[in-house]
N, C-alpha and C positions, 0 to 999 in steps of 0.2 A: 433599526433595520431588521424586518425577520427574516432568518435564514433558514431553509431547512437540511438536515443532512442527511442524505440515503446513505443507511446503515452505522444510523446513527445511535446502536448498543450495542457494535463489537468494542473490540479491543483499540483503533483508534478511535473510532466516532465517540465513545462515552469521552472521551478526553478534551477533544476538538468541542463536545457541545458544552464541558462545563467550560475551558478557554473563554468561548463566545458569550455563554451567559455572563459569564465576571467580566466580559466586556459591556455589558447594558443592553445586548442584543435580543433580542426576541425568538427562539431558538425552538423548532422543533428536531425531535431525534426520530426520525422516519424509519423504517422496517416493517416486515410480515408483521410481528407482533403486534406490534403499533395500529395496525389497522392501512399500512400503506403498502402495495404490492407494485414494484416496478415492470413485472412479469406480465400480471394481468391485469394489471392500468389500477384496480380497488385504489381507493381512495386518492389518487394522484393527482386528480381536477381539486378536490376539496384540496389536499396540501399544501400547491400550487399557489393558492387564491392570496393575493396582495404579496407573493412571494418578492424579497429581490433579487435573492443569492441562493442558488441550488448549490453542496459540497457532496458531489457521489462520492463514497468509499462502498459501496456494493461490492459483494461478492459471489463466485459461485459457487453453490450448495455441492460441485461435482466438479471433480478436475479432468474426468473423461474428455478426451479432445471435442466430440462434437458437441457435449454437454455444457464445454465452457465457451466455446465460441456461441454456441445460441444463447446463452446467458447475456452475455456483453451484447453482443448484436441486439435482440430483443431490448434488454431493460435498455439499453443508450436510446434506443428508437423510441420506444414509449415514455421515459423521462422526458427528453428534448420537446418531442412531440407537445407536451404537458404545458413546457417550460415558454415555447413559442405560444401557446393558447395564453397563457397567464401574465404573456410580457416581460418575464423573468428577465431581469439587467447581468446575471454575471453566472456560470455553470463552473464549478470547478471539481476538477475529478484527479485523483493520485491513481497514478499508473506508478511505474516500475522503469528503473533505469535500464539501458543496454535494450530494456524490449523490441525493440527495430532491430535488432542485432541477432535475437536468439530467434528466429524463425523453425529452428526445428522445435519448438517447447511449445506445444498444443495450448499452455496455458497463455504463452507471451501471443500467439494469432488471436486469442480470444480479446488480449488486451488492446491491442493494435486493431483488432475491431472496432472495440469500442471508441479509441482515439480517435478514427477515420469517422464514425457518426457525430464526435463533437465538430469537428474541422468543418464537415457539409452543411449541419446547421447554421441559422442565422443567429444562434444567441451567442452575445460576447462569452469569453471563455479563458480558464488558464488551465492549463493542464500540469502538475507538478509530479515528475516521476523521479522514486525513491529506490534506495538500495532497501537490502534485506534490511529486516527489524532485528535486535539485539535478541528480542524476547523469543525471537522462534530458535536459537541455540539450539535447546534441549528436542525439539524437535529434527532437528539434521541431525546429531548424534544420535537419537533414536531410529529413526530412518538409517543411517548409516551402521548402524552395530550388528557385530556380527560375532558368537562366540567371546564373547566380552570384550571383544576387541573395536573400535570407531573407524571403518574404515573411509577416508576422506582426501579430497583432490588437494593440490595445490594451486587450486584457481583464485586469483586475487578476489576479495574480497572486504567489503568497507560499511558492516551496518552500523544502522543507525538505531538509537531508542526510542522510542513509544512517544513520549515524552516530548521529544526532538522535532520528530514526526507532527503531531498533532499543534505542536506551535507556532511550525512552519504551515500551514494547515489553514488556521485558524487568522492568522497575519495575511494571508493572500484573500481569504473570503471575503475580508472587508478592505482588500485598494483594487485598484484600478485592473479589470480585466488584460491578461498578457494578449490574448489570442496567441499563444504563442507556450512553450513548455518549459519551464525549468527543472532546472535538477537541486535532490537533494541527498546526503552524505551522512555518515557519521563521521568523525575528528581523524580518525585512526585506519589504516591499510592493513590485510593481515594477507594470510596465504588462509583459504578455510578452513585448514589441520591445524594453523595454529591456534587460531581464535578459539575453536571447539576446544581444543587443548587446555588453553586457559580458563574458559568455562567449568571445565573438568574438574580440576583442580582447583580454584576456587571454592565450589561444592563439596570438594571431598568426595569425589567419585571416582573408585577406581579403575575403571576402563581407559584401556589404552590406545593412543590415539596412531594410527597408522596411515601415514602421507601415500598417496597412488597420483600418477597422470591421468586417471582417467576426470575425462572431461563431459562425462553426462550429468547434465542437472533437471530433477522430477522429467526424465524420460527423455532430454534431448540431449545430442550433444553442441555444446557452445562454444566459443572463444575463451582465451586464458583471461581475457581482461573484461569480457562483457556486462559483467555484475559490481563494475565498477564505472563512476562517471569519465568518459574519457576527456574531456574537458575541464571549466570552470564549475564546481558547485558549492551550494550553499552548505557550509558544513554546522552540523549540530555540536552541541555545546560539552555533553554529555560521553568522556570514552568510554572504554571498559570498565576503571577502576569504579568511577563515578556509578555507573550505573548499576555495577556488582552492589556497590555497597545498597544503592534503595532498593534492591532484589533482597538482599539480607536482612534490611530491616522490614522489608514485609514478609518475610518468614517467620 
């Protein structure tokens, strides 16, 4: 089966393509570098050609709200575009859970853009939308500090690992199109102060973590429970402890 995966040399896609390849699959890892531009079509006819399974994980280069809405919009229209010329049998793209939910987060209309261009096209599809990654921790503590201080919400929260991410990923590219969205999880529920907390600590880093209500997330405010699956989902394998430790052994 060749697969190709747009944006397939971040932080999930390298994962998802070697998954694929140890499965016998024929796997291109798509991006600018690579020579494949979803933006301005370069190389996406050639990519395409005898494709059977497109996996978007693209992203945009700019979280600016109308930056990121034309991102998604554009690249879904000109991938899809590609994908209907080529015959492409299955599109599978990771969105973000609760996105339907957080309307005020310029980031989540962009995503929900792009959702709505998979839906209108004709190619079969699955759409798997994830909670936050483990790995961007140090990122919302960084964002969040303040005077050595973390200051951080108590909005439920449930990530998941890289790892988790890219397996469940990797398992849907090759069965049967949902046309239809699942959800994916990490094992574990926290409040956001706590999780970062633990994170903390585990590192030895001594910034202290300080709980608020407040309910803005990158620029919106959202729901207590939005960044968690409100229903059934597919939980990953990997908790905190687990995935501290292969954090530590790659240090």
């Amino acid at each position: 089966m060749k697969i190709v995966v747009i944006g397939g040399t971040g932080l999930i896609g390298t994962k998802v393509v070697a998954n694929l390849r140890q499965g016998g699959h024929q796997v291109i890892a798509a991006s600018p570098n690579t020579g494949v531009n979803t933006i301005t079509g370069e190389g996406l006819a050639e990519a395409m050609k005898d494709t059977d399974v497109v996996v978007d994980l693209s992203n945009s280069p700019s979280w600016e709200d109308k930056a990121v809405l034309d991102f998604f919009t554009t690249s879904g229209h000109n991938l899809l575009a590609a994908e209907v010329n080529a015959g492409v049998k299955h599109h599978l793209c990771l969105s973000i859970v609760g996105v339907d939910q957080m309307k005020n987060v310029g980031y989540m209309r962009g995503k929900m853009a792009q959702e709505a261009e998979i839906k209108k096209s004709t190619v079969p599809y699955t759409i798997i939308r994830s909670t936050q990654f483990l790995e961007f921790l140090p990122g919302i503590a960084a964002q969040a500090t303040k005077d050595n201080e973390v200051h951080l919400s108590r909005l439920k929260f449930q990530p998941i690992a890289s790892d988790d991410v890219a397996l469940f990923v990797a398992k849907a590219a090759v069965a049967k199109p949902l046309n239809g969205a699942m959800e994916i999880a990490g094992p574990e529920r926290f409040a956001m102060y706590e999780i970062v907390e633990r994170y903390l600590k585990a590192t030895n880093d001594p910034r202290k973590v300080v709980p608020n209500d407040d309910k803005h997330y990158y620029g919106g405010e959202i729901g207590e429970s939005d960044l968690v699956p409100a229903g059934k989902a597919n939980l990953g394998e990997l908790n905190f402890e687990k995935w501290m430790a292969t954090q530590l052994t790659k240090a």
